[in-house]
VEXPA-494786 format. One record per residue (C-alpha): residue number from 1; residue in one letter; chain; z negated, y negated, x. Coordinates in steps of 0.1 Angstrom, whole numbers, plus 2048, in hexadecimal, padded with zeros to 3 digits. Each point is the difference from the previous one (the first is absolute). Layout:
REM residues N
   vofi   nunu   ketor    pz    py    px
    NUM      A       A     Z     Y     X
...
***
This chain:
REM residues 372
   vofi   nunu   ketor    pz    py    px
      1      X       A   7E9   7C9   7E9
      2      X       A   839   821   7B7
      3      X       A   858   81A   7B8
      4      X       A   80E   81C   7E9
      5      X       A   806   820   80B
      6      X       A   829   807   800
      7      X       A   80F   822   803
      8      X       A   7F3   81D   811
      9      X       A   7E9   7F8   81C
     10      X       A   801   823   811
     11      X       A   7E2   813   7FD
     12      X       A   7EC   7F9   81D
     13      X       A   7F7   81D   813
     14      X       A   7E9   805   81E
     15      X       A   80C   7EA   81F
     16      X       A   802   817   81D
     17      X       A   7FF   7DE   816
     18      X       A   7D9   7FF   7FE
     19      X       A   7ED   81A   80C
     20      X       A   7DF   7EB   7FB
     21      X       A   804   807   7DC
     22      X       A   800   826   7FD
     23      X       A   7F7   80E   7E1
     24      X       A   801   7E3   7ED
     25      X       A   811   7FC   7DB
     26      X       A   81E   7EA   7F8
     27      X       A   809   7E6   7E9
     28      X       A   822   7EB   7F5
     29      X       A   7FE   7D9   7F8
     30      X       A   804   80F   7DF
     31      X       A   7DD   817   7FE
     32      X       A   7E4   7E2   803
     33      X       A   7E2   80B   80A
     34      X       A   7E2   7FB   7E7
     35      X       A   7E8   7E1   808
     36      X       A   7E6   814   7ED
     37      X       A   802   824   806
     38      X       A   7F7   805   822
     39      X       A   80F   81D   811
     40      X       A   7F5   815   81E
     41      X       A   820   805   80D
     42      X       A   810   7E4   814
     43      X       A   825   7F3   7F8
     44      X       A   81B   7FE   812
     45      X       A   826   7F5   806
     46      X       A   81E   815   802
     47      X       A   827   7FA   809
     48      X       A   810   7E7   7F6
     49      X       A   822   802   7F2
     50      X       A   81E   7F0   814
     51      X       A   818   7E7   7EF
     52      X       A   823   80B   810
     53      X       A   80F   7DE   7EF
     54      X       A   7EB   7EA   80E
     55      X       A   80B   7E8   819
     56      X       A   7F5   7EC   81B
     57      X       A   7DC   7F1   7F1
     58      X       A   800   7DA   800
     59      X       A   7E2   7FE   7EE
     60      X       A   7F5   7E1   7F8
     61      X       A   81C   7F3   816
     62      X       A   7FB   7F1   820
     63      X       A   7E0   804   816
     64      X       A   7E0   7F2   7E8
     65      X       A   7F0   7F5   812
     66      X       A   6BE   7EE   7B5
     67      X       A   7E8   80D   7FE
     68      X       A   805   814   81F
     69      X       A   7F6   7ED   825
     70      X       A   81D   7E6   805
     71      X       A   810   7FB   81D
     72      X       A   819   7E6   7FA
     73      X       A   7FD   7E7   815
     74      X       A   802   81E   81F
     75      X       A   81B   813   7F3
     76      X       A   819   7E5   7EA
     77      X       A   80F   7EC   820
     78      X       A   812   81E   812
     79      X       A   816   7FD   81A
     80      X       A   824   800   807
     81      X       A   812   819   81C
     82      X       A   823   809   802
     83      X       A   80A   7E9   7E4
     84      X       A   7E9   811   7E6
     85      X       A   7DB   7F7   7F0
     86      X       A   7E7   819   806
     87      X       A   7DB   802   7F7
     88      X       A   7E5   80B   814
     89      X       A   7DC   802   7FF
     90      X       A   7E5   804   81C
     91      X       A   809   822   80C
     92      X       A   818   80A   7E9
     93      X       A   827   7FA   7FF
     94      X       A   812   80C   7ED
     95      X       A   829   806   802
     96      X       A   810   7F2   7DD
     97      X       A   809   7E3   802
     98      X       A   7F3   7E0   7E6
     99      X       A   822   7ED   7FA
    100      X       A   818   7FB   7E6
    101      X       A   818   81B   80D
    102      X       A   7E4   81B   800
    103      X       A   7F5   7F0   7D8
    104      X       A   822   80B   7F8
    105      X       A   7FF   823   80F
    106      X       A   7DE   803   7ED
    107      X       A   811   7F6   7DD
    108      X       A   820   81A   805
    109      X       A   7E7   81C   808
    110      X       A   7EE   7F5   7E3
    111      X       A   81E   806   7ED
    112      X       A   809   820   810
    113      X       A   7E4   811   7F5
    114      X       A   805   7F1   7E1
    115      X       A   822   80E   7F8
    116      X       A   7F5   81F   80F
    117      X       A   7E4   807   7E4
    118      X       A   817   7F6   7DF
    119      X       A   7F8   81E   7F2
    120      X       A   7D9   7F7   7FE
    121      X       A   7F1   7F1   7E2
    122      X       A   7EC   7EB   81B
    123      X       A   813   7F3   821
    124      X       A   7EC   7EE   811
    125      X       A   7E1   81B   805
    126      X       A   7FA   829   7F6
    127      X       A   7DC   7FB   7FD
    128      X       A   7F6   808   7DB
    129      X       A   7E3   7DE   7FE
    130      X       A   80E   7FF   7DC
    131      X       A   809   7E0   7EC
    132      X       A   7DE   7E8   808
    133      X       A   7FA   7FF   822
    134      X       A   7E9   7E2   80B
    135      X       A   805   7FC   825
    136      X       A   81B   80B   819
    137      X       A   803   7FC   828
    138      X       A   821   7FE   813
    139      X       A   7F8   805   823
    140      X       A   81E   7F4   815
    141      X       A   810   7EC   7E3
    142      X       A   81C   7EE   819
    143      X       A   813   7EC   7E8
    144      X       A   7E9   80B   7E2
    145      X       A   81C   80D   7EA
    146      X       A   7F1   81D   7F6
    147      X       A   7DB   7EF   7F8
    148      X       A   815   7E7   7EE
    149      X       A   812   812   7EA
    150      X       A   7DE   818   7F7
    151      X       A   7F2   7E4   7FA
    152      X       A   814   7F8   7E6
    153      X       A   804   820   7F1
    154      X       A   7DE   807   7F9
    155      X       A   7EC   7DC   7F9
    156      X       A   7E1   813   7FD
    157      X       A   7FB   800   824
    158      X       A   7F7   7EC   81E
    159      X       A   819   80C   819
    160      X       A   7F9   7F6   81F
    161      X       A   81B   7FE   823
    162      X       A   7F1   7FF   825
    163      X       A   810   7FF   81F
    164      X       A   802   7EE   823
    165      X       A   816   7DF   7EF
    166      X       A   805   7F1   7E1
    167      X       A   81C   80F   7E8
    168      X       A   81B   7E8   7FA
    169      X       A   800   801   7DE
    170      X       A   809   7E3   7ED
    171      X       A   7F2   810   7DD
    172      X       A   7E1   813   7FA
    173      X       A   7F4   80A   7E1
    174      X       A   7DD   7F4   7F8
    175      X       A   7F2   821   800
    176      X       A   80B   804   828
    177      X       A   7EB   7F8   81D
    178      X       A   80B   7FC   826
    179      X       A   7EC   800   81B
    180      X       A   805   7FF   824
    181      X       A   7F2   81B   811
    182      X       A   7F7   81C   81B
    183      X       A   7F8   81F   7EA
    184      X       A   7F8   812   822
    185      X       A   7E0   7E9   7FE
    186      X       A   7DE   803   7EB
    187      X       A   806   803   7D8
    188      X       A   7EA   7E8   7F1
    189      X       A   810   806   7D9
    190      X       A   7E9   7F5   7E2
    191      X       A   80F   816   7EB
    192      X       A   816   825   800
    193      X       A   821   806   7F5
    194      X       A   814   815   7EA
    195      X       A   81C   806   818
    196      X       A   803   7FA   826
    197      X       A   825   7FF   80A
    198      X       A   810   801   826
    199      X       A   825   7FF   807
    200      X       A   814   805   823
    201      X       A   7E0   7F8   814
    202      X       A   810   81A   819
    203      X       A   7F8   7F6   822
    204      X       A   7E5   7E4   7F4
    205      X       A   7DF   815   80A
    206      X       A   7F4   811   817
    207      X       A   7F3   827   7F5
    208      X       A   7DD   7F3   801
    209      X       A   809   7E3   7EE
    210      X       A   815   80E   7E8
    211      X       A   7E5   81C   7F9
    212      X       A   7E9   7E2   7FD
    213      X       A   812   7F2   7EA
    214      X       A   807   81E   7E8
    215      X       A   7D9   801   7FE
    216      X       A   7FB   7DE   7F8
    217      X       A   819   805   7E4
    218      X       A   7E7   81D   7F1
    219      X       A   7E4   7EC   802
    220      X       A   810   7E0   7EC
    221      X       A   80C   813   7E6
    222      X       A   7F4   807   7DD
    223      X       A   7F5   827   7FE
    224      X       A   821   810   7F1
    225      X       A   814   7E2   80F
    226      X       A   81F   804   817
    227      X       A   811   7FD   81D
    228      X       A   827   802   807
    229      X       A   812   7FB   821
    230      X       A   827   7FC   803
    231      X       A   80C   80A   826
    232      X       A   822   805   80E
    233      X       A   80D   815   81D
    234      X       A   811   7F1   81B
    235      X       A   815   81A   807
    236      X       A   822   801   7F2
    237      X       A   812   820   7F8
    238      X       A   820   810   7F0
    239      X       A   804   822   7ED
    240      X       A   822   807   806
    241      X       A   801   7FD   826
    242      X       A   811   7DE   7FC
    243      X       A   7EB   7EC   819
    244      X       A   805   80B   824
    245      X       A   7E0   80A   810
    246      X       A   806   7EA   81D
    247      X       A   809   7E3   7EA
    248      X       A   7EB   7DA   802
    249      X       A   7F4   80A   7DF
    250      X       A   7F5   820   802
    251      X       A   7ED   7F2   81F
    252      X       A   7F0   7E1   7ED
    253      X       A   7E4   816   7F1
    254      X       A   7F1   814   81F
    255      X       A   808   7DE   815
    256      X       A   7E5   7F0   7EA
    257      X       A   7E7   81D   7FE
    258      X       A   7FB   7FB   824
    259      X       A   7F9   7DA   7FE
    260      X       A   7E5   803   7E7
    261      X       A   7F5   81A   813
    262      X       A   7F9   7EC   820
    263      X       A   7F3   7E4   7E9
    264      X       A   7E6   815   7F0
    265      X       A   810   7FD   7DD
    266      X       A   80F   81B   7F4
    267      X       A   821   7FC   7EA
    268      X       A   801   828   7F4
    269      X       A   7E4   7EF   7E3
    270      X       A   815   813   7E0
    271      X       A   7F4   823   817
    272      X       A   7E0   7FA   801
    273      X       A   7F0   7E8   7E4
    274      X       A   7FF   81E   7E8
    275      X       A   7E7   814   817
    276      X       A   7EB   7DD   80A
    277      X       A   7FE   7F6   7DC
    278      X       A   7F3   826   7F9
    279      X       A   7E5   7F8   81A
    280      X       A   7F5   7E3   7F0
    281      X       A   7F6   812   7E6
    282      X       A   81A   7FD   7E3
    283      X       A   80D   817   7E5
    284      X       A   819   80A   7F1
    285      X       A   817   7F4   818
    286      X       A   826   807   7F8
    287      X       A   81D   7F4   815
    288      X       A   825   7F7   7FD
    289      X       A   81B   800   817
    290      X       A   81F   7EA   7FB
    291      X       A   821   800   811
    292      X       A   80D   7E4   807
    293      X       A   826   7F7   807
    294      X       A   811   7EA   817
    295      X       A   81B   7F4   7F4
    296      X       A   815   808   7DD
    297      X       A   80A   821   804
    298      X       A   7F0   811   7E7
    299      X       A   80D   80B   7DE
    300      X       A   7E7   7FE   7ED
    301      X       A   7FC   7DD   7F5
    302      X       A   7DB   7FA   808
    303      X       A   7FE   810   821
    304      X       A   822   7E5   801
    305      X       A   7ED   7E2   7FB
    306      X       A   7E1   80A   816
    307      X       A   81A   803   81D
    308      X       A   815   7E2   7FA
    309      X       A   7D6   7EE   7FD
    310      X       A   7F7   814   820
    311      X       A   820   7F4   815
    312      X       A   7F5   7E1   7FB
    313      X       A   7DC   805   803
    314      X       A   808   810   828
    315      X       A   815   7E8   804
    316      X       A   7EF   7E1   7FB
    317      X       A   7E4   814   80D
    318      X       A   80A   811   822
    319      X       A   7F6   7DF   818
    320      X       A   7DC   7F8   7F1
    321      X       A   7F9   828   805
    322      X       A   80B   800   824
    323      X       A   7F9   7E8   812
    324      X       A   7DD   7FB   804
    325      X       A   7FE   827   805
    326      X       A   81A   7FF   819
    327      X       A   7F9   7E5   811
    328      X       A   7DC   80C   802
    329      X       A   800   824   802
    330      X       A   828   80A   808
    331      X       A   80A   81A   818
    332      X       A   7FB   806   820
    333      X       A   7F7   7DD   7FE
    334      X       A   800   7E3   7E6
    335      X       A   81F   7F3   7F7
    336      X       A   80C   7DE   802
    337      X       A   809   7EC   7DC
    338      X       A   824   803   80D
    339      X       A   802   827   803
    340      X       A   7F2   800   7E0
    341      X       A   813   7EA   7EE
    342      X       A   81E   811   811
    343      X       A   7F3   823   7F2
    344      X       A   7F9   7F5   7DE
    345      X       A   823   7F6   7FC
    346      X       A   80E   826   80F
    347      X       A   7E6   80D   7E0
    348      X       A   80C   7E9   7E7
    349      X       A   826   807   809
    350      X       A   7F9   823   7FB
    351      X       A   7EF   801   7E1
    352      X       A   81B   7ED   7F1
    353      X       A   819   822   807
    354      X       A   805   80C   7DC
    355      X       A   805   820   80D
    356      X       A   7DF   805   809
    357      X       A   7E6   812   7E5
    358      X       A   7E3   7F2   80E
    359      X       A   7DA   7FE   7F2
    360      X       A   7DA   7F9   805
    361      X       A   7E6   811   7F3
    362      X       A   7E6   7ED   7E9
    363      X       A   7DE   80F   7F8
    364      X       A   7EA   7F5   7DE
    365      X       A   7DA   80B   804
    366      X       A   7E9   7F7   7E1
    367      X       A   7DD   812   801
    368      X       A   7E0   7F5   7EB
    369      X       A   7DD   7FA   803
    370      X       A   7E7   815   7F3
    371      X       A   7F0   7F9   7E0
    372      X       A   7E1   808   809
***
């Protein structure tokens, strides 16, 4: 498991705050990037400009809270631990949790991303599959928003949503298809698709998995079809100095880059997945990089809304993506549900300080299939 434009945005210009993106171009909410041209150049965000009037960010107000080899009847149950459901499957865990909390973290971040792409004739994907496409794949649909509302958009296709649990939708159009599912497993698909579509899968795979996976993707789609992968970084930064270094929050990021890392699932997935999709064997494969506020400080009034959406989304989000890592993989040792409960709180007190200018990176990756 995304507005008019008012005033002057503030041209973006290149973000000395990520060194991972040297030599890359820029774009405004303003500039949308073609769904048809592709571009060799990769895109990506700039500063933000600060809204000296705003005040302290309420928000929303208070805390928000197949075709393919089934597995259902292994992977559906789950399991409860430290008051949230999880599911599992024979030698795989994985950290996010499958509750109704965690359905609405996935449905902000939808909308996030959403916000953040006004300025694109197409929101909910950059891949140019045109105006027919006949079948579509979600991989890691959560609450199946997004396959939902493609579904309904283009009626020509099947879209199909997989993950480890049902979705807990209670409308689906009829042209929408979920299926509980391990897509680490064998792909048994009768047919290919147009468009294969992953979103915050960060920490889900293992690199061998994940590469798997990529190649999996290759080989199920259409020649010409397309793959895109949304991916966020965990690591929360400022531009104009005003998060301490030694803060909770500036912390939060690295803190959780060495707990996948002991796990064996990587979370630094918006790094890499250009390079591994590369190796699969895609082309033309162009990139976007978002910033994404926390909190309402920004003038202009998209980057605005995408931080008032994002508060909330970290908010409601922060215990369902720490405590299973924590508890598991924590340092020096695993932390009890109490320390992290306790530390969650110290993060979501100090996101709330409207003084802070605080963002996350989010990286867009589309590439396509040869035609022949």
């Amino acid at each position: 498991m995304e507005s008019t434009q008012e005033g002057d945005a503030g041209e973006l210009s290149t973000s000395t705050a990520a060194p991972q993106t040297s030599g890359v171009t820029t774009t405004s909410p303003s500039q949308a990037v073609s769904p048809v041209a592709p571009t060799t150049a990769p895109v990506t965000a700039g500063d933000i400009a600060i809204d000296d009037d705003v005040d302290a960010d309420s928000a929303f107000g208070d805390d928000t809270q197949s075709d393919t080899t089934s597995l259902a009847s292994e992977i559906s149950r789950g399991y409860i631990e430290n008051g949230r459901k999880y599911q599992s499957t024979k030698g795989h865990e994985y950290w996010g949790p499958s509750d109704e909390k965690q359905f609405q973290t996935f449905e902000l971040g939808h909308l996030l991303y959403f916000i953040l792409d006004s300025g694109q004739l197409e929101q909910l994907f950059h891949s140019p599959i045109g105006s027919n496409p006949q079948n579509i794949l979600d991989i890691g649909t959560g609450d199946g928003t997004w396959a939902i509302e493609v579904a309904d958009k283009y009626q020509s296709a099947t879209v199909y949503g997989i993950d480890l649990y049902p979705p807990p939708a209670v409308w689906v159009p009829p042209n929408c298809i979920f299926t509980v599912d391990d897509a680490t497993k064998e792909w048994t698909w009768q047919k290919q698709f147009d468009l294969i579509h992953m979103r915050l899968l960060l920490g889900a795979f293992t690199p061998e998995e994940r590469d798997g996976i990529y190649q999996a993707c290759y080989n199920n789609l259409i020649p010409g079809g397309w793959i895109e992968e949304v991916e966020l970084d965990v690591r929360v930064m400022s531009d104009d100095g005003s998060l301490s270094p030694d803060s909770i929050l500036a912390g939060w990021g690295p803190n959780f880059l060495g707990c996948a890392e002991r796990a064996g699932r990587p979370l630094d997935t918006q790094l890499t997945m250009k390079a591994s999709i590369e190796k699969a064997g895609f082309v033309n494969v162009q990139e976007k990089l978002y910033k994404c506020p926390l909190g309402s400080w920004p003038k202009h009034k998209i980057y605005k809304d995408a931080g008032r959406v994002n508060m909330e989304h970290w908010k409601t989000g922060l215990e369902g993506w720490a405590m299973w890592l924590l508890t598991k993989h924590g340092s020096p040792t695993p932390w009890s549900a109490e320390e992290v409960q306790v530390y969650v709180a110290k993060v979501r007190n100090e996101i709330s300080n409207p003084n802070l200018h605080c963002y996350h990176f989010t990286r867009r990756v589309w590439a396509q299939k040869p035609l022949a």
